[in-house]
C-alpha positions as CSV (number, residue, x, y, z in Angstrom):
1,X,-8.5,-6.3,14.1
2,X,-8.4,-2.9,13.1
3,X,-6.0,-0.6,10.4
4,X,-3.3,1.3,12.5
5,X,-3.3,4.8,11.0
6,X,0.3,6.6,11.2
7,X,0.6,10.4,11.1
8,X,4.2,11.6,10.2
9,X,6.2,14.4,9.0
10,X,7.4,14.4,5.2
11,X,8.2,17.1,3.2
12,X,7.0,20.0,5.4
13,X,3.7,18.5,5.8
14,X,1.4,16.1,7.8
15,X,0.6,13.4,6.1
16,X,-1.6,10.0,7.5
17,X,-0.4,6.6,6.4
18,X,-3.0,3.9,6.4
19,X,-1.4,0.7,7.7
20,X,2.5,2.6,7.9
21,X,2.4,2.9,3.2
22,X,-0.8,4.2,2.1
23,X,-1.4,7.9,2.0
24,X,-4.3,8.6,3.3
25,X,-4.6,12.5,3.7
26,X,-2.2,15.2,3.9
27,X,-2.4,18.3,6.4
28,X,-0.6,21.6,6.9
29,X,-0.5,21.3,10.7
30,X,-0.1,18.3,13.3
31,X,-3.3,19.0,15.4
32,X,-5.1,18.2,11.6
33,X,-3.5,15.1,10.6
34,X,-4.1,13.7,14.3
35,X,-8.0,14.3,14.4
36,X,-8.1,12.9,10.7
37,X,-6.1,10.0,11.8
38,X,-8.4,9.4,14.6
39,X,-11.2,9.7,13.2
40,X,-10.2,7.3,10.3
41,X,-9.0,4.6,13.3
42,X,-12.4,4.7,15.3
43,X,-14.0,4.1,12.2
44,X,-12.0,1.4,11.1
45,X,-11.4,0.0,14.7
46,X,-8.3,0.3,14.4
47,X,-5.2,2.1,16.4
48,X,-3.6,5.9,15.8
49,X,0.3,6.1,16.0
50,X,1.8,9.1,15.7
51,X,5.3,9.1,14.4
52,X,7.0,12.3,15.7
């Protein structure tokens, strides 16, 4: 089983959680923090959840 990878909105700015706590990355736009977040998830095998 796989780490779920959240993106959500805090403080103006994208940011990808690793697991729902870890910060992963932070992005200025939506469209950024989603292809990061997948990426991160096919790599890891895991799922991408976007909180939004």
């Amino acid at each position: 089983m796989g780490i779920d990878h959240h993106v959500v909105a805090q403080g103006g700015r994208w940011v990808v959680r690793i697991a729902g706590r870890t910060v992963a990355s932070v992005h200025q736009t939506r469209s950024a923090a989603i292809e990061a977040a997948r990426r991160l998830a096919k790599v890891s095998g895991g799922a991408l959840i976007v909180d939004c």
